[in-house]
N, C-alpha and C positions, 0 to 999 in steps of 0.2 A: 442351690445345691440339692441334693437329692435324701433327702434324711432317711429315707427306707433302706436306700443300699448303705449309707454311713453307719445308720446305726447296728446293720448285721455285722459290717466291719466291723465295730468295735465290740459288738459282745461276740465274734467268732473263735474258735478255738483257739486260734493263736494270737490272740489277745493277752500278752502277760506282758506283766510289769518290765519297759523300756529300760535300758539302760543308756543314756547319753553317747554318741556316738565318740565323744574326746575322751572316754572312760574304758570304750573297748580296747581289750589287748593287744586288737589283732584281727582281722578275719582271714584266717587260710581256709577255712572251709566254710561256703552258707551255701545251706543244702536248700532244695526246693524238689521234696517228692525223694526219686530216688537219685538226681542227677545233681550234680554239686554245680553253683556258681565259678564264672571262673575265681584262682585268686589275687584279688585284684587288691588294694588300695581304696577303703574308704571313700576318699575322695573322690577315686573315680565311679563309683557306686552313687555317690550323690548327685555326680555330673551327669549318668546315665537318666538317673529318675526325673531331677531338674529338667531335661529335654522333655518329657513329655508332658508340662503346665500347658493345663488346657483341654488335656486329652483323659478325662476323667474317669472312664471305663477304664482304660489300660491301668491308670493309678489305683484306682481300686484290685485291679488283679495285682499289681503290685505289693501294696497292702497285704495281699492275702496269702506274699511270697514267703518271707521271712519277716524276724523281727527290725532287721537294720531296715531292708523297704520299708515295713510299716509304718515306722517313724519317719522317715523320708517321704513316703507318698501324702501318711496323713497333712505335713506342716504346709505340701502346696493344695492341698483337698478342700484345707478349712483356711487357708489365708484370705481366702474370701468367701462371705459367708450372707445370705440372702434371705431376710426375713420374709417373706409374701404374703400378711394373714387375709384372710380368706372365710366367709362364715363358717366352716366347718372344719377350719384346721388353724393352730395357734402353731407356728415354729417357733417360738418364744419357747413355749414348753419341753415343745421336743426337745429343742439343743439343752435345755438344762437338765434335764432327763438325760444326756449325753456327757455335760459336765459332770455330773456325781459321779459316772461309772470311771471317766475317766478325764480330770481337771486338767491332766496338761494339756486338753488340746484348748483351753482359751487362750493360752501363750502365743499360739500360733494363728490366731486370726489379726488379720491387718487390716481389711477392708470388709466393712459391716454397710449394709444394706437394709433401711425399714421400708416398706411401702404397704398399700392398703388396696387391694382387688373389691373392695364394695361387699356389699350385701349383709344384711344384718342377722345376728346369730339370732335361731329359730327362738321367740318368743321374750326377746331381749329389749327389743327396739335400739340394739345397740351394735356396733361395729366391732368384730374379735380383738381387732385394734385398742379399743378404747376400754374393753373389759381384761385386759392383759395384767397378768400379773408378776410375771416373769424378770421384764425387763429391768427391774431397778436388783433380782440378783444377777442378769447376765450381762450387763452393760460395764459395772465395775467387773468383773470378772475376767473383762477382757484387756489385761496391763498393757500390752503392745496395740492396740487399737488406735492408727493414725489417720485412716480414712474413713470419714462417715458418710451416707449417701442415704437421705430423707425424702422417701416422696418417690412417685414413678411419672411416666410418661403421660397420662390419664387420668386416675385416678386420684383428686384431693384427698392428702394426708391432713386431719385437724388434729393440730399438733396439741392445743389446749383442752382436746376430748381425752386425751390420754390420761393416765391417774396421776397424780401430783408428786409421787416417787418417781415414776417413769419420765415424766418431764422433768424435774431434779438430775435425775441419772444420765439424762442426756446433757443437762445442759455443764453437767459437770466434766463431765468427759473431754467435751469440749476445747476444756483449757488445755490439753495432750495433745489435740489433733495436729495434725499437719495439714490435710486435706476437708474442705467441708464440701457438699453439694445438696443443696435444696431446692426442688423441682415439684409444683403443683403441691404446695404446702400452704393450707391458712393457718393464720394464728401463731406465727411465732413471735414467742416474746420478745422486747428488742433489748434485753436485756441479753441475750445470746452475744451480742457486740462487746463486752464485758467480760465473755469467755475463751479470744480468741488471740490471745495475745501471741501465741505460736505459730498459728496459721498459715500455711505458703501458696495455699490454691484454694478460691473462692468463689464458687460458681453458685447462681441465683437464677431461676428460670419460673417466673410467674409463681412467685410469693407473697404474701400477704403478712407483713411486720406488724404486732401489734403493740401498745403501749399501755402499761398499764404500771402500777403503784407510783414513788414517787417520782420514777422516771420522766414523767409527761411535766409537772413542772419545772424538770433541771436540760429539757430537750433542748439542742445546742448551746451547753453552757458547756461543751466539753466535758462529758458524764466518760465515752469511752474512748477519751484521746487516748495514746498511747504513744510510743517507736513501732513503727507497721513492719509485717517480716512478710507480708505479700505477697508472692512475685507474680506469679497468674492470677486473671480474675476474668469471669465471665458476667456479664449482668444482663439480665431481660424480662423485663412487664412485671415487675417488683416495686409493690410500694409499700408506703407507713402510712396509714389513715388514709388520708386524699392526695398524697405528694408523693411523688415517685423517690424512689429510694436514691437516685443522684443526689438529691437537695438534703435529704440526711444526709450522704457522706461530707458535702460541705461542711454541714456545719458542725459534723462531729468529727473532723478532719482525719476520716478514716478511709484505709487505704490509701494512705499518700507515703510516698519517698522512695519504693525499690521493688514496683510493678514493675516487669521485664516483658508479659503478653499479657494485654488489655482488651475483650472483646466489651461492645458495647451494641445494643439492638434496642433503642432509644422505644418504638412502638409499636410492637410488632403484629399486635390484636386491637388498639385503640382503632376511632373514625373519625380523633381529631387530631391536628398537630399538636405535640407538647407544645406547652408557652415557653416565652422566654426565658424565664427561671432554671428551667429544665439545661435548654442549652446550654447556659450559662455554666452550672452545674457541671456538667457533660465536659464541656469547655475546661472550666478549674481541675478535673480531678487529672484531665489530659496534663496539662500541662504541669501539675505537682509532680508527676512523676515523668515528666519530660527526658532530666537526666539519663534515665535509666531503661525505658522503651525500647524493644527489638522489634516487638509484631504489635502489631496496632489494625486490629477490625472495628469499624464504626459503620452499623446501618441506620440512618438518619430518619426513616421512618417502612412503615411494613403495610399500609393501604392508601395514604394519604400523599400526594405530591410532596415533595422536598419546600420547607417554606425554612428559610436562613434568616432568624432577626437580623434588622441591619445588613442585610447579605454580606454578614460574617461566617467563614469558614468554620467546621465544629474544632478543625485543630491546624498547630504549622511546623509539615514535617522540617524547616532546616531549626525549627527550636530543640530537635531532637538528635543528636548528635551519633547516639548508637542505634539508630532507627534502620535494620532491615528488611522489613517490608510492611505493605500497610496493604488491607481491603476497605474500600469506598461502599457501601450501598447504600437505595433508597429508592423511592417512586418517583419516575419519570411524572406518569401520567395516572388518571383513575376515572374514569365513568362512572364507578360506581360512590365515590364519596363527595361529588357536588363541590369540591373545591377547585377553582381557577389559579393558576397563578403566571398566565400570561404566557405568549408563545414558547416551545418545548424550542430551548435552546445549548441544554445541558452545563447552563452558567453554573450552580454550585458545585457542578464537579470541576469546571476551571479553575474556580476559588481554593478547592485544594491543590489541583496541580500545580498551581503558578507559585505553590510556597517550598516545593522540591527546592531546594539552592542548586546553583551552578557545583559547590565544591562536593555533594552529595553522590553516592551511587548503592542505591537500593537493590536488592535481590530478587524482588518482587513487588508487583504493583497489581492488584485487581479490583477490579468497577461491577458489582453488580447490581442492574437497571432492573425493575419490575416497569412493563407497561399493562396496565389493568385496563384494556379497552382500547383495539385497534383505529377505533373511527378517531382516537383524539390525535392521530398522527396523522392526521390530511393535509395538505400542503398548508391552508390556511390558518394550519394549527402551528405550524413551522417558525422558527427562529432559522432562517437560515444564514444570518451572518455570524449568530451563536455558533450552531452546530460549525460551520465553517472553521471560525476561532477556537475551537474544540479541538480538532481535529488537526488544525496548524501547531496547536501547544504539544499537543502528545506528540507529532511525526517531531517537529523541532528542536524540543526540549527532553520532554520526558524519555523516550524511547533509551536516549543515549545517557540517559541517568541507571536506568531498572537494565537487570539481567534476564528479567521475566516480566513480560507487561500484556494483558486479556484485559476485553470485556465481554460479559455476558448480558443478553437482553433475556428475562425471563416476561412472557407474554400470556395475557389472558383474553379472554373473550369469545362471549357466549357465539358468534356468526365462525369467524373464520383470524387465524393470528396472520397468516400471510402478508395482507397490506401494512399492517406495522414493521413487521421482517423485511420486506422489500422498502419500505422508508428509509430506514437507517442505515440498509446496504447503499441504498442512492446514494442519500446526505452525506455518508461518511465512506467517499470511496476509497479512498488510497488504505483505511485502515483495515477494510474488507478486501481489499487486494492483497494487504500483508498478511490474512490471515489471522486477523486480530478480535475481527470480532465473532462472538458463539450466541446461541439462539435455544431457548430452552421454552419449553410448556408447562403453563401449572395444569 
């Protein structure tokens, strides 16, 4: 959000004391200048503003229309609200600076944003972040606050640099949320797993859980079992110590019983394959919440060939009863990470197809393949009674299962991606005949 134009908003002229919109009498006349609004209906007034979420400039001229706008534009202006700090600018400050002049708009925030741009404030050796003092008054201050979102695309948030209020006030909040999302975060406590009992969306994207008081000796004794009220959940290159954060949920049987969409991105930056722990893991939380599955994404690794302990499947859609559609990925192949695992014959993707049941019909089925290095698809690298048998299960079985069924090959390699693209056209003709299979470059 843009706090320079907000805050003229709110200290501008026509900035007076709100009166509730179910409290007005009436509106036959809301003047703007010299030309009167038409007169319309409240409601419709609201309906007109609501259209324009998103379109922040027009909301702000609204704001600066009348007092009914104002209070209409402000509630969608600050529903979402974006901290950014930055060495030479704290918005902690500012929006509290914002709240004194005018507390009702913390009512009206719903989706709060912290992240951290770098750079240390001049003569500090510290991050604006971490010298913040704001947050433990603007965090309670915000009663409707269901959506937290910690951490940005790039930049690590350390979330134990913060002040010990600040970390407190978050993790309190917590226990209200609906929605959590923590992205490029070290150091959170895992104690946070204790604040979530609300919870319905949970999204993790290379975090660092850390452990500490007497948590570390009661760790899977069932410290933050619960009844889960989960129903989405994202998970990716998140762990606790040295274990990736699947083997927590095991053993602290969280997130299990009424996930509805389940994404899972098993490796996405590792050079090794997860061990079998992991699968296992990966495995269990699939099937706790078997019942209840609609979308199911599982990429089974992000540089490393696909290696299946036991050339056990990671899941088996007829276990899942309301399962409408599921995406498959992983590496085919890799030049660059020195792992073998025997002619390129696409077996672990059969392993999940062939658990499609006959009485099933999915909405969606998609395969997305990474080949990292065209030379390892040369004929002599070929599985060709795999690829074959491949290609038989899908035209045979699966096709008339799915209402929608793609694969994509995404391809790398330093010379030229062509001889891999023209491989899998060969191998797998009839599926390139139908139009099935896509071709993508990293």
């Amino acid at each position: 959000m843009i706090f320079k134009s907000l805050t003229a908003l709110l200290h501008s002229n026509c900035m007076e004391e709100h009166i509730p919109l179910q409290h007005e009498p009436g509106v036959e006349k809301i003047h703007s200048g010299t030309k009167p609004l038409p007169d319309l209906p409240p409601e419709l007034h609201e309906a007109i503003v609501n259209n324009l979420e998103g379109q922040n400039e027009a909301l702000l001229q609204c704001a600066l229309t009348c007092n009914l706008y104002r209070h209409l534009a402000q509630k969608i202006l600050f529903k979402t609200v974006a901290f950014r700090f930055c060495a030479d600018f704290n918005p902690a400050d500012r929006f509290l600076d914002i709240l004194e002049t005018s507390p009702h708009i913390a009512s009206y925030v719903k989706r709060l944003s912290l992240c951290e741009r770098g750079g240390d404030v001049p003569g500090t050796g510290r991050l604006q972040s971490e010298l913040d003092e704001s947050i433990p008054l603007v965090i309670p201050a915000l009663i409707n606050l269901v959506d937290l979102v910690i951490g940005g695309e790039t930049f690590d948030f350390r979330f134990l640099e913060l002040k010990h209020a600040s970390q407190v006030a978050i993790l309190n909040k917590c226990d209200s949320l609906r929605s959590l999302t923590l992205r490029h975060v070290d150091d959170i406590p895992v104690q946070i797993f204790s604040h979530l009992q609300r919870l319905e969306t949970f999204n993790v994207d290379e975090v660092i859980f850390v452990l500490n008081g007497p948590e570390e000796q009661v760790l899977g004794q069932g410290l933050y079992s619960y009844p889960s009220r989960i129903k989405h959940m994202k998970l990716a290159d998140s762990w606790i110590n040295i274990e990736t954060i699947y083997q927590f949920f095991r053993k602290e049987r969280f997130g299990v019983g009424c996930v509805e969409s389940l994404s899972i991105d098993m490796n996405p930056h590792g050079w090794q394959a997860l061990p079998p722990t992991d699968f296992e893991a990966v495995r269990w939380l699939i099937r706790s919440n078997a019942g209840s599955l609609r979308v199911l994404d599982v990429s089974i690794s992000g540089n490393v060939p696909v290696i299946l302990p036991d050339d056990e499947p990671v899941f088996d859609a007829s276990k899942m009863p309301l399962l409408e559609e599921f995406t498959l990925g992983g590496v085919v192949c890799s030049s660059e990470a020195g792992i073998r695992t025997g002619p390129i014959g696409l077996g672990w993707l059969s392993r999940h197809l062939e658990t499609i049941s006959a009485g099933q019909k999915l909405k969606r089925v998609t395969l997305r393949l990474a080949i990292l290095g065209a030379g390892n698809v040369a004929d002599n690298e070929l599985d060709f009674e795999g690829l074959k048998y491949f290609e038989e299960l899908v035209l045979d079985k699966v096709l008339s299962r799915t209402a929608s069924f793609s694969i994509t090959f995404k391809i790398w390699d330093q010379q030229d991606t062509k001889p891999a693209r023209e491989q899998m056209q060969k191998r797998l003709p009839t599926l390139q005949a139908l139009g099935l299979l896509h071709f993508e470059e990293y």
